[in-house]
PyMOL Python script that loads the backbone (N, CA, C, O; Angstrom):
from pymol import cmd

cmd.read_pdbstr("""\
ATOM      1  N   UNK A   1      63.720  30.383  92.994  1.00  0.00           N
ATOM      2  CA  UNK A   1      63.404  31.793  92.968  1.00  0.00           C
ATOM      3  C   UNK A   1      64.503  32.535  93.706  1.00  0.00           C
ATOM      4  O   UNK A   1      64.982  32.105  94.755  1.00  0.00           O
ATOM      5  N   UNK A   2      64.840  33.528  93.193  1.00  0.00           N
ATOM      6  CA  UNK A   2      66.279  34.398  93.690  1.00  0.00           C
ATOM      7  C   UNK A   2      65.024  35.963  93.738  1.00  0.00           C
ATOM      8  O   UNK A   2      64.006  36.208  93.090  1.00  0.00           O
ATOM      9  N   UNK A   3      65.686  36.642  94.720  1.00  0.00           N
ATOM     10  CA  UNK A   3      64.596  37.862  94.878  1.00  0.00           C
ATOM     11  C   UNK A   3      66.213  38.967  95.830  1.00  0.00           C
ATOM     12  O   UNK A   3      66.505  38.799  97.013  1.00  0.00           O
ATOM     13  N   UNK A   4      66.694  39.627  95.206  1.00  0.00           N
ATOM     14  CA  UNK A   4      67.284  40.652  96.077  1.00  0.00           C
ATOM     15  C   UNK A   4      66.384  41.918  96.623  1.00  0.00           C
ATOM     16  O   UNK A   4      65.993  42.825  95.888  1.00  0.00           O
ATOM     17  N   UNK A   5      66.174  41.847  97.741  1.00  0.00           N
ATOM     18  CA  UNK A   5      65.655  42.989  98.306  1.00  0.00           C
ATOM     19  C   UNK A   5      66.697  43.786  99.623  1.00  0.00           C
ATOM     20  O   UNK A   5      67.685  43.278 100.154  1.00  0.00           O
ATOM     21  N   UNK A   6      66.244  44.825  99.839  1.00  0.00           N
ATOM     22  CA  UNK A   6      66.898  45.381 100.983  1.00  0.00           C
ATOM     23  C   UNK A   6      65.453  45.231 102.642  1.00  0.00           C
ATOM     24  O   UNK A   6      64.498  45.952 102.931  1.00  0.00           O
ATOM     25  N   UNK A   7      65.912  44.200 103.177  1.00  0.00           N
ATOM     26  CA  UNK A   7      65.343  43.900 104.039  1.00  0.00           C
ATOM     27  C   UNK A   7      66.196  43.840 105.530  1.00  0.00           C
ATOM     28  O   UNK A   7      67.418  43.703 105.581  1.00  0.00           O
ATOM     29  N   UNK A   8      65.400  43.958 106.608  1.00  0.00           N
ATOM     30  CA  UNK A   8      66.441  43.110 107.712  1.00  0.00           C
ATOM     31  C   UNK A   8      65.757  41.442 108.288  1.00  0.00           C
ATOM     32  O   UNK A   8      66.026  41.029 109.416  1.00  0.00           O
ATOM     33  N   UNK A   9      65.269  41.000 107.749  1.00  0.00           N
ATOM     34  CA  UNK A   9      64.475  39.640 108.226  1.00  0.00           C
ATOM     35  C   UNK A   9      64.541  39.034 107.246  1.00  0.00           C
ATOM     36  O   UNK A   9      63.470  38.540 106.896  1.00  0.00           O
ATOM     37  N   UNK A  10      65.929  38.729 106.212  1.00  0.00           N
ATOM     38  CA  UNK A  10      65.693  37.738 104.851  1.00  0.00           C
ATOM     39  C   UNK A  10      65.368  36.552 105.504  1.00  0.00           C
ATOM     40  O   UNK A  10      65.536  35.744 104.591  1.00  0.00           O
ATOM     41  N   UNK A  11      65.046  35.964 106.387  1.00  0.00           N
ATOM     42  CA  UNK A  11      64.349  34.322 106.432  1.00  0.00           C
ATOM     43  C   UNK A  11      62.924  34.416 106.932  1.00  0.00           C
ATOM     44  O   UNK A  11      62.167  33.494 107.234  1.00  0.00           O
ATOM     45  N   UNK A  12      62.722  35.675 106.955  1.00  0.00           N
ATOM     46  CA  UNK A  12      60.808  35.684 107.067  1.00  0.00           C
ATOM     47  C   UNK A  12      60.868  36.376 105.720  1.00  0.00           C
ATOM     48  O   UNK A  12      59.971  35.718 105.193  1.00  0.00           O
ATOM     49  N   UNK A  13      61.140  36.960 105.059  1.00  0.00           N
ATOM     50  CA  UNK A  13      60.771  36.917 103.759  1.00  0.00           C
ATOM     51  C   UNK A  13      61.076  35.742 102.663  1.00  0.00           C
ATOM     52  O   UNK A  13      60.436  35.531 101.633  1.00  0.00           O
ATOM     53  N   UNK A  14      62.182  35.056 103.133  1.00  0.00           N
ATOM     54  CA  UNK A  14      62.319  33.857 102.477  1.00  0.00           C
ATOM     55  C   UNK A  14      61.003  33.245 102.783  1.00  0.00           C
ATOM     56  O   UNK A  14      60.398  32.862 101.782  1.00  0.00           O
ATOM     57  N   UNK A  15      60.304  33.025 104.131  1.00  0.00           N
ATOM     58  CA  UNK A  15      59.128  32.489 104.070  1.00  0.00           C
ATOM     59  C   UNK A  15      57.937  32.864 103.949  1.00  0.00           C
ATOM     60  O   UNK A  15      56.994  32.138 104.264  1.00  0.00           O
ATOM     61  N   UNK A  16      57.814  33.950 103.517  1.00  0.00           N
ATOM     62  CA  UNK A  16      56.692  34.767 103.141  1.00  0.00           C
ATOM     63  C   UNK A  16      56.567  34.505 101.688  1.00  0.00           C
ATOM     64  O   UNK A  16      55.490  34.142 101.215  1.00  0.00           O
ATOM     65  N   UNK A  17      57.866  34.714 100.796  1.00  0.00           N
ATOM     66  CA  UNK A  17      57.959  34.358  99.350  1.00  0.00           C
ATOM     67  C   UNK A  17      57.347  32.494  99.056  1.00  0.00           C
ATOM     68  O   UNK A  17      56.599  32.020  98.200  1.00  0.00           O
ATOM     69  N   UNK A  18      57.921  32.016  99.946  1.00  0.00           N
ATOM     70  CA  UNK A  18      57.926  30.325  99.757  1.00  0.00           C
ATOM     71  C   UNK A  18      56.044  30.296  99.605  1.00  0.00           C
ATOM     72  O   UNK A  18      55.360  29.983  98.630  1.00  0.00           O
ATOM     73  N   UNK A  19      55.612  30.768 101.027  1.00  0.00           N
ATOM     74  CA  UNK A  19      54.266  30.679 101.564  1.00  0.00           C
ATOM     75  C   UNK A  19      53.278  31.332 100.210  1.00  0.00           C
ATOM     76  O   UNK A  19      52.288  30.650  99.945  1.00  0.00           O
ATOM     77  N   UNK A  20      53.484  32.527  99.406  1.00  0.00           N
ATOM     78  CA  UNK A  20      52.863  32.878  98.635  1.00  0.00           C
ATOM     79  C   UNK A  20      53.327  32.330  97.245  1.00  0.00           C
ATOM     80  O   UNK A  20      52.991  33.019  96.283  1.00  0.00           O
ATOM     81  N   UNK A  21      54.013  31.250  97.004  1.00  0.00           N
ATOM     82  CA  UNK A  21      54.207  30.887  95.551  1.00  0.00           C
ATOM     83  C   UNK A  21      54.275  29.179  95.838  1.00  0.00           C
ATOM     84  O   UNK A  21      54.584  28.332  95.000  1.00  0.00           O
ATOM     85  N   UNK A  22      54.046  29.035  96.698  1.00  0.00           N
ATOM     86  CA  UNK A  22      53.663  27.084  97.492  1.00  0.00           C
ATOM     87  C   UNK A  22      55.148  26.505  97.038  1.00  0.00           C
ATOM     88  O   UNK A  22      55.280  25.332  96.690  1.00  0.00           O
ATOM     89  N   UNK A  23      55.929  27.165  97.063  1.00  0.00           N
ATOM     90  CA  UNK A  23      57.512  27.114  97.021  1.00  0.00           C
ATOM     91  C   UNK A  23      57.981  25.649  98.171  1.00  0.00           C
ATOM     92  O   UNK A  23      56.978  25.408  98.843  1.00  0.00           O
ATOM     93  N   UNK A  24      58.783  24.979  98.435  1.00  0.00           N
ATOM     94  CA  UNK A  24      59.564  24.917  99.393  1.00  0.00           C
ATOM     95  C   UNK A  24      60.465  25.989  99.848  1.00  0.00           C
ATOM     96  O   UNK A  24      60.750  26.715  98.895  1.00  0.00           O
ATOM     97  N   UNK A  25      61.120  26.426 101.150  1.00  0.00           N
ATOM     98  CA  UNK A  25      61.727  27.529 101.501  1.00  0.00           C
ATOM     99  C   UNK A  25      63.326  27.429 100.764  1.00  0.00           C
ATOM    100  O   UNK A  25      64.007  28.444 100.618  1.00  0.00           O
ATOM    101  N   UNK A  26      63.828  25.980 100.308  1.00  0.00           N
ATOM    102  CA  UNK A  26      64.814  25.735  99.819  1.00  0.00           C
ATOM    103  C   UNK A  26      64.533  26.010  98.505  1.00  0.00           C
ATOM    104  O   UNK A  26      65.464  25.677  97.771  1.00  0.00           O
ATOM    105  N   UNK A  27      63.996  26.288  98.179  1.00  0.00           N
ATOM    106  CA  UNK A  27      64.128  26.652  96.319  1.00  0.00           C
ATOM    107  C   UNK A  27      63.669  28.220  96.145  1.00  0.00           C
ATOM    108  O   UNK A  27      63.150  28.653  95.116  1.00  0.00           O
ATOM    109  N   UNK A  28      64.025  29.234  97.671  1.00  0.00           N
ATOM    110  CA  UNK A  28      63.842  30.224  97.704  1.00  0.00           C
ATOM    111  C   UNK A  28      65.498  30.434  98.287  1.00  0.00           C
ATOM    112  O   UNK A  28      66.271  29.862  99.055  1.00  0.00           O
ATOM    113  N   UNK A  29      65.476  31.898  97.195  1.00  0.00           N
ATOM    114  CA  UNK A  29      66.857  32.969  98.066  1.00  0.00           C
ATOM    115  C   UNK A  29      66.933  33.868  98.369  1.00  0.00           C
ATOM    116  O   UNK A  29      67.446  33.244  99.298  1.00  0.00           O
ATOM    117  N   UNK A  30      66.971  34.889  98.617  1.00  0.00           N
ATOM    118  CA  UNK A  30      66.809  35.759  99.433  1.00  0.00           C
ATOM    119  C   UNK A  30      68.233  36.419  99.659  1.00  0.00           C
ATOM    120  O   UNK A  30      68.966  36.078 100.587  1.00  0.00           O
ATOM    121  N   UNK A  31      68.525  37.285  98.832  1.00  0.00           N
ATOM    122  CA  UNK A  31      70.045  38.173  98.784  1.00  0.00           C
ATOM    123  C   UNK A  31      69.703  39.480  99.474  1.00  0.00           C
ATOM    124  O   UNK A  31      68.803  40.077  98.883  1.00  0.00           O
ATOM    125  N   UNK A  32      70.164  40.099 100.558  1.00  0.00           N
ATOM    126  CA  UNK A  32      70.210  41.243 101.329  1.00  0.00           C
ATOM    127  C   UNK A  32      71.618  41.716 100.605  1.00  0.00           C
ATOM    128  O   UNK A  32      72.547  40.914 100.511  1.00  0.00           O
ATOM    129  N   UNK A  33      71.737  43.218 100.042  1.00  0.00           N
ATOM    130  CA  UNK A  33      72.952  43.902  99.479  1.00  0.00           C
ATOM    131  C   UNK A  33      73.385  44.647 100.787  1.00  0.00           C
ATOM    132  O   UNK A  33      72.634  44.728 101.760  1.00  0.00           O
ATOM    133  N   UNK A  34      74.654  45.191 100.751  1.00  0.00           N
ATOM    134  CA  UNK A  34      74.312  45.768 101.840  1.00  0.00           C
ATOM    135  C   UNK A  34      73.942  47.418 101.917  1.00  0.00           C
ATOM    136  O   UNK A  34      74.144  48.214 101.001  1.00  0.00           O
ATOM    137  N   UNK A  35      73.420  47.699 103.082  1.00  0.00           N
ATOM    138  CA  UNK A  35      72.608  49.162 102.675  1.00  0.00           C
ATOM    139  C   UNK A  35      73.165  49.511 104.418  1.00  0.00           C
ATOM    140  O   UNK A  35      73.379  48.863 105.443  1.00  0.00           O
ATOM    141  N   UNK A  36      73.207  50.605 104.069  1.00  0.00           N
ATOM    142  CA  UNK A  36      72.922  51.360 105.702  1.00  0.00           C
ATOM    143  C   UNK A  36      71.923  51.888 106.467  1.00  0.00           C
ATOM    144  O   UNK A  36      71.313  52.895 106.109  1.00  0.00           O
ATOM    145  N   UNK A  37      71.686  51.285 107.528  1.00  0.00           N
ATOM    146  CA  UNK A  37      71.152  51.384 108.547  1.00  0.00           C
ATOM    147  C   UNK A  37      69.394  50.780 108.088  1.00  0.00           C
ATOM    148  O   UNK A  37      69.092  50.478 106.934  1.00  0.00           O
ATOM    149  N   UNK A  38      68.675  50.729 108.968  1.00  0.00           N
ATOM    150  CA  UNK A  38      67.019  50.634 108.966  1.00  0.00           C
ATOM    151  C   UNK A  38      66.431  51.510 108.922  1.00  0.00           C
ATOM    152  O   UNK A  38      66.167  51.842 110.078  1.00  0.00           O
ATOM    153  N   UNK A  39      65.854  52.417 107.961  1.00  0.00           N
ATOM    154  CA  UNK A  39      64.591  53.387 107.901  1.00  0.00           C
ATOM    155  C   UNK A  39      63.400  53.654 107.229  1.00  0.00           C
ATOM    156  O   UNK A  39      62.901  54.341 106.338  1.00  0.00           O
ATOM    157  N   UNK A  40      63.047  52.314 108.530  1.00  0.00           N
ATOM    158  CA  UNK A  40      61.060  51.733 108.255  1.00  0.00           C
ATOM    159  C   UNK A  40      61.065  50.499 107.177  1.00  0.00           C
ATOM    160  O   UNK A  40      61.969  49.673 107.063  1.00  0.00           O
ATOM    161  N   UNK A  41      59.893  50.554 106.433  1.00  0.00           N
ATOM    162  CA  UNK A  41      59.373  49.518 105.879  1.00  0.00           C
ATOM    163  C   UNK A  41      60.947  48.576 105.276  1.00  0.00           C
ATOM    164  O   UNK A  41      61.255  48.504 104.087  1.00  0.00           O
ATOM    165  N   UNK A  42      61.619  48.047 106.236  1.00  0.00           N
ATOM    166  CA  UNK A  42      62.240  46.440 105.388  1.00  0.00           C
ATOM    167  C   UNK A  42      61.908  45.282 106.471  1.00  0.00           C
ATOM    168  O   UNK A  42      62.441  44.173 106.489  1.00  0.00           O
ATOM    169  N   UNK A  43      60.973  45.734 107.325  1.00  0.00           N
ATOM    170  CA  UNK A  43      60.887  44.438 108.064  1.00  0.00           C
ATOM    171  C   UNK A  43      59.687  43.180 106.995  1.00  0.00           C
ATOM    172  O   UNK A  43      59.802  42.020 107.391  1.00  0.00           O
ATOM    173  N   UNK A  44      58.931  43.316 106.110  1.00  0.00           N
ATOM    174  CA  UNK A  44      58.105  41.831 105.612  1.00  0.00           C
ATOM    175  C   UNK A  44      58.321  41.988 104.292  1.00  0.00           C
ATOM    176  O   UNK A  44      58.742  43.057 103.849  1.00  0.00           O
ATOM    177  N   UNK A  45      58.014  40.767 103.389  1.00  0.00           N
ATOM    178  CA  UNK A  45      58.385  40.623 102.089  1.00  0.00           C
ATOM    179  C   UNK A  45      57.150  41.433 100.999  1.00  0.00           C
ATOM    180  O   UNK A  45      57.069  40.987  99.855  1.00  0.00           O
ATOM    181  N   UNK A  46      56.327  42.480 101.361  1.00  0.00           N
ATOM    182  CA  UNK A  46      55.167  42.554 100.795  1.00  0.00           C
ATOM    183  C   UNK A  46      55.903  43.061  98.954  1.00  0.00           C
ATOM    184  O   UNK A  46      55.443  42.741  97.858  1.00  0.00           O
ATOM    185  N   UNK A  47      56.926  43.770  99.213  1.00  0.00           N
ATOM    186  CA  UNK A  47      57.864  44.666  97.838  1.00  0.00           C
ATOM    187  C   UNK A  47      57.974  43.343  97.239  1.00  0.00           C
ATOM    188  O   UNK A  47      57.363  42.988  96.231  1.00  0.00           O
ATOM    189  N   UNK A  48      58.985  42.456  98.081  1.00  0.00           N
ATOM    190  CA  UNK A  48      59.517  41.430  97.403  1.00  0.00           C
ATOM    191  C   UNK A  48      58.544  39.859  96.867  1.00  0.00           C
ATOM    192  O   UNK A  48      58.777  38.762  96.360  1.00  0.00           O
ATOM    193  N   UNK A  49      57.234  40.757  97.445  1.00  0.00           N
ATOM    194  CA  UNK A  49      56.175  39.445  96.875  1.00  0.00           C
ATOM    195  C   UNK A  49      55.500  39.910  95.800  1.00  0.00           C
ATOM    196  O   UNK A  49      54.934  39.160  95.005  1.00  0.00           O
ATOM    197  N   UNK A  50      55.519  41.432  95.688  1.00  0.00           N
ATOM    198  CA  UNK A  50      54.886  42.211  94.499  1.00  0.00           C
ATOM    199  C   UNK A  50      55.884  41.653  93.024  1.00  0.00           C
ATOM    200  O   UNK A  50      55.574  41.177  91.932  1.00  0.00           O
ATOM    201  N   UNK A  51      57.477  42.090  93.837  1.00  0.00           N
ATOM    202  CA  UNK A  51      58.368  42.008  92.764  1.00  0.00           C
ATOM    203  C   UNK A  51      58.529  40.822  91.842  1.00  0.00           C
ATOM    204  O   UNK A  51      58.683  40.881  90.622  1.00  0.00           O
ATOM    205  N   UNK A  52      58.450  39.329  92.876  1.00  0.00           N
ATOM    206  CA  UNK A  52      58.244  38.099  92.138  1.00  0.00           C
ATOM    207  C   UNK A  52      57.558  37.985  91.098  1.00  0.00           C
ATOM    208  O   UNK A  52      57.867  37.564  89.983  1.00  0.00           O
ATOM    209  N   UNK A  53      55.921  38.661  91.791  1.00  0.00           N
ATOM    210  CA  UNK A  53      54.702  38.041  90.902  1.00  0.00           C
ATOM    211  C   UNK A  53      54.889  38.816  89.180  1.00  0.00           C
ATOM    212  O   UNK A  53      54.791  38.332  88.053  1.00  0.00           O
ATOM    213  N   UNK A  54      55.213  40.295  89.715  1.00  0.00           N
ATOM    214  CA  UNK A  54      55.533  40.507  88.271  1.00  0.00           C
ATOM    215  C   UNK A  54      57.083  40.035  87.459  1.00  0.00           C
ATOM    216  O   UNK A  54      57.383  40.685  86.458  1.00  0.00           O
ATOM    217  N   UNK A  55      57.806  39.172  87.810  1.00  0.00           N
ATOM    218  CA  UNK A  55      58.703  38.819  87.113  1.00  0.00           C
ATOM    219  C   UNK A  55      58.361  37.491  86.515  1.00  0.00           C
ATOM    220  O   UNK A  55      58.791  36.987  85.477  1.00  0.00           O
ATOM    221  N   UNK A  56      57.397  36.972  87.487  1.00  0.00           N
ATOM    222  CA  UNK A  56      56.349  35.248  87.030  1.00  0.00           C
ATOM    223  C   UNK A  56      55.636  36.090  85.653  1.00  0.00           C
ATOM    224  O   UNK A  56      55.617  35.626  84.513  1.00  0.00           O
ATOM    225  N   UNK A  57      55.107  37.335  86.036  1.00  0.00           N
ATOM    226  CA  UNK A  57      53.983  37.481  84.634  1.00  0.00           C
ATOM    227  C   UNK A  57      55.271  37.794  83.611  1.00  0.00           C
ATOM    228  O   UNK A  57      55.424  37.022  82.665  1.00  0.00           O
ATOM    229  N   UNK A  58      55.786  38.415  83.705  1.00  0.00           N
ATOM    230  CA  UNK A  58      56.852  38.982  82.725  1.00  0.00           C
ATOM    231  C   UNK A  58      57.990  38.233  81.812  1.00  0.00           C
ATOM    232  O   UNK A  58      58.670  38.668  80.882  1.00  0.00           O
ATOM    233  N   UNK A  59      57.930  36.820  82.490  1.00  0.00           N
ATOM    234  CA  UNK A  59      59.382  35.662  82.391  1.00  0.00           C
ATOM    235  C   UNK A  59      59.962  36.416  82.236  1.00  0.00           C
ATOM    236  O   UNK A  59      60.176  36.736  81.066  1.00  0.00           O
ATOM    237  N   UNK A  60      60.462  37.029  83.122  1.00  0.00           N
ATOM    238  CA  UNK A  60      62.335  38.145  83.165  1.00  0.00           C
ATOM    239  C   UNK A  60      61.821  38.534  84.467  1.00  0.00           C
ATOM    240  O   UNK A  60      60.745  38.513  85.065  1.00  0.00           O
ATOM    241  N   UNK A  61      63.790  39.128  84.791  1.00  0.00           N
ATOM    242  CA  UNK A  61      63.983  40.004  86.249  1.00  0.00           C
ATOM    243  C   UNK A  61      62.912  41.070  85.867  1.00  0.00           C
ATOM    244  O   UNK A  61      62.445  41.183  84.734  1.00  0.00           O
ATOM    245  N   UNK A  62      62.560  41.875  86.992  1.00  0.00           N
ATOM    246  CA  UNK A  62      62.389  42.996  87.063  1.00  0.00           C
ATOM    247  C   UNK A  62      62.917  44.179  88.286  1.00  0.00           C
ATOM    248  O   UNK A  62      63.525  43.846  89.303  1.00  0.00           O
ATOM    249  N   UNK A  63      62.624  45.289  88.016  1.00  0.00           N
ATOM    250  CA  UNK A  63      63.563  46.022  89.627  1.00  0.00           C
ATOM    251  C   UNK A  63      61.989  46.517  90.281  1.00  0.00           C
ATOM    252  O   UNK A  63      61.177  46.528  89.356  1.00  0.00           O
ATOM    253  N   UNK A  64      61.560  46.790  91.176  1.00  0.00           N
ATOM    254  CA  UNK A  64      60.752  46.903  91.640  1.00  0.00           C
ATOM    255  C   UNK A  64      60.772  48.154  92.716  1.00  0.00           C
ATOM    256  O   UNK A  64      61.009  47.797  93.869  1.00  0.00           O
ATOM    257  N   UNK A  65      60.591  49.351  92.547  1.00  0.00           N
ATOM    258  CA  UNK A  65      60.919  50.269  93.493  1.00  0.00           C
ATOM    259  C   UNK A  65      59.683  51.359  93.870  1.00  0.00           C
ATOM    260  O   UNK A  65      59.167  52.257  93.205  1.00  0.00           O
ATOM    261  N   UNK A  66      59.459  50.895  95.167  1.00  0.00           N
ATOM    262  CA  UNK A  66      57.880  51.589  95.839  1.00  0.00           C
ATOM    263  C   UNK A  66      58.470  53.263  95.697  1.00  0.00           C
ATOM    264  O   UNK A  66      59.657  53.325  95.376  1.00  0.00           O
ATOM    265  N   UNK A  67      57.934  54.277  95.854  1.00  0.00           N
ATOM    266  CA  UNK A  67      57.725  55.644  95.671  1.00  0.00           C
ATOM    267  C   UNK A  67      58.007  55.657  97.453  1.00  0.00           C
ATOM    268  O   UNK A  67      57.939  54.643  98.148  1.00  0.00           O
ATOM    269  N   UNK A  68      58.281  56.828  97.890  1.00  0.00           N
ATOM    270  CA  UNK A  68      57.998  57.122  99.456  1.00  0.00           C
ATOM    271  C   UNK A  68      56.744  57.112 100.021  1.00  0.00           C
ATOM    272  O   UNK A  68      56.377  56.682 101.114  1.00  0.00           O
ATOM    273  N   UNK A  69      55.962  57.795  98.873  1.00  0.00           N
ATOM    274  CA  UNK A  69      54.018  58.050  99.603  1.00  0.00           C
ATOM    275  C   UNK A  69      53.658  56.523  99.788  1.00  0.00           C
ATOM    276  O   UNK A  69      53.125  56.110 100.818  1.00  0.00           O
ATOM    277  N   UNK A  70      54.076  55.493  98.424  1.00  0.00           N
ATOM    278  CA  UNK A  70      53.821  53.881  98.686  1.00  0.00           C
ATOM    279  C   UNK A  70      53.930  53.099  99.964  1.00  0.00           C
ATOM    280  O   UNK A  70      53.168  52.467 100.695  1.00  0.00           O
ATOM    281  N   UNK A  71      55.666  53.524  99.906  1.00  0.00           N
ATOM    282  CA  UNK A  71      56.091  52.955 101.536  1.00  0.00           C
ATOM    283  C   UNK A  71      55.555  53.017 102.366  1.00  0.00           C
ATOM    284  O   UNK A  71      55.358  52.046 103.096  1.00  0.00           O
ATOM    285  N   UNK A  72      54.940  54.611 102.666  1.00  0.00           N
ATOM    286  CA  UNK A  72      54.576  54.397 103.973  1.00  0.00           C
ATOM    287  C   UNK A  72      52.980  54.566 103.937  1.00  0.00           C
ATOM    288  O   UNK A  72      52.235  54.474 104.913  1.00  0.00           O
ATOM    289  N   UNK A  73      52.746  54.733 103.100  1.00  0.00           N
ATOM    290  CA  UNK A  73      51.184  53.935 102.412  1.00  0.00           C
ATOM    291  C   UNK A  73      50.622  52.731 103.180  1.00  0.00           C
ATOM    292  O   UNK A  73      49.540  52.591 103.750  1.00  0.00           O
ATOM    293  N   UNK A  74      51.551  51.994 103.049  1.00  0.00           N
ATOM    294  CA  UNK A  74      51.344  50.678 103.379  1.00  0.00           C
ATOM    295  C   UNK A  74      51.999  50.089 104.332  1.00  0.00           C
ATOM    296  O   UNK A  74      51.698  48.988 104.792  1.00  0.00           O
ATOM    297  N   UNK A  75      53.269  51.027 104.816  1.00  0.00           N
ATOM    298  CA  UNK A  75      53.657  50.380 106.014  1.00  0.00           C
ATOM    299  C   UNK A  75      53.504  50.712 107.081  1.00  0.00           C
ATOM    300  O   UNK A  75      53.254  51.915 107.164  1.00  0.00           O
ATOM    301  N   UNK A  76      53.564  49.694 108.865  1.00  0.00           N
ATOM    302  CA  UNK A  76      52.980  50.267 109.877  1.00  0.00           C
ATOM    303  C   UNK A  76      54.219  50.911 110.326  1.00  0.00           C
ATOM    304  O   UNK A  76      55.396  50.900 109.966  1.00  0.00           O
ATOM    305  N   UNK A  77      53.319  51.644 111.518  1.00  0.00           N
ATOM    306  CA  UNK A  77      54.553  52.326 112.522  1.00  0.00           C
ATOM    307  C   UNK A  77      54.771  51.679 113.841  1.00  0.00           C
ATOM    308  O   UNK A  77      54.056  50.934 114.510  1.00  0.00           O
ATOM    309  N   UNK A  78      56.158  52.253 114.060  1.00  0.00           N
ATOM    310  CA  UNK A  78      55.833  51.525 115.439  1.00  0.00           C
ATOM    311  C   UNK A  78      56.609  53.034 116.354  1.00  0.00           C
ATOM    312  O   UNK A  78      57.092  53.973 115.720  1.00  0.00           O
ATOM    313  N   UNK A  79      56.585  52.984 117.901  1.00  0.00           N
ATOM    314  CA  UNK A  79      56.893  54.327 118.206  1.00  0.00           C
ATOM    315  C   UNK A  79      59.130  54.095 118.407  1.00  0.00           C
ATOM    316  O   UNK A  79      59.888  53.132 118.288  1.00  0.00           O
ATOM    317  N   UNK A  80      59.286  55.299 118.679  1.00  0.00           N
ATOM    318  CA  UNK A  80      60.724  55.567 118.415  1.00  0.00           C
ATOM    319  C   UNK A  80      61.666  54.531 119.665  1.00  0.00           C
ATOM    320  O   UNK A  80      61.114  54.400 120.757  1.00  0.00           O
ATOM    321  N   UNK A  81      62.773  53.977 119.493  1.00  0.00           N
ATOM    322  CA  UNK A  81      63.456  52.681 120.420  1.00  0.00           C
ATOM    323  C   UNK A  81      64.960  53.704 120.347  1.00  0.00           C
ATOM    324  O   UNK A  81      65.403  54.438 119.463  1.00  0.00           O
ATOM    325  N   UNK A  82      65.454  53.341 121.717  1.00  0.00           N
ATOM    326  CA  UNK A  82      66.348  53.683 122.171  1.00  0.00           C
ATOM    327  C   UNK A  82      67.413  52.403 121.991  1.00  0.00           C
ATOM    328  O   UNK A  82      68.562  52.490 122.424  1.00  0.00           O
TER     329      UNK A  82
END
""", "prot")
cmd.dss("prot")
cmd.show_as("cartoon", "prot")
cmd.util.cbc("prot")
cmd.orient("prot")
């Protein structure tokens, strides 16, 4: 399984992906492009576990892109770091 997402923790999403498809973590990849800077939801694989499952139903890639209200729908906060 190959999954490009924009994350900063590709080896907890490598094991988040493994953990939800009973994968070994070696037959998982996990490509970070590069993007600038962190703002909010790329710390867990929840996008990139959505994105799999529909490319398993689909047999093909797919692109997978949450809305803003989604993001933070579903993602937590944490308060502001110096």
């Amino acid at each position: 399984m190959t999954v490009w997402t924009g994350t900063q923790v590709p080896f907890g999403v490598k094991g988040e992906l493994a953990e939800a498809f009973g994968l070994p973590q070696d037959k998982v990849r996990v490509i970070v492009p590069d993007t600038g800077s962190g703002y909010g939801g790329k710390h867990t694989g929840e996008c990139s576990i959505e994105a799999a499952r529909l490319a398993k139903s689909a047999g093909k890639p797919v692109k997978l892109v949450w809305t803003r209200e989604e993001e933070f729908t579903w993602a937590y906060f944490q308060p502001a770091r110096a």
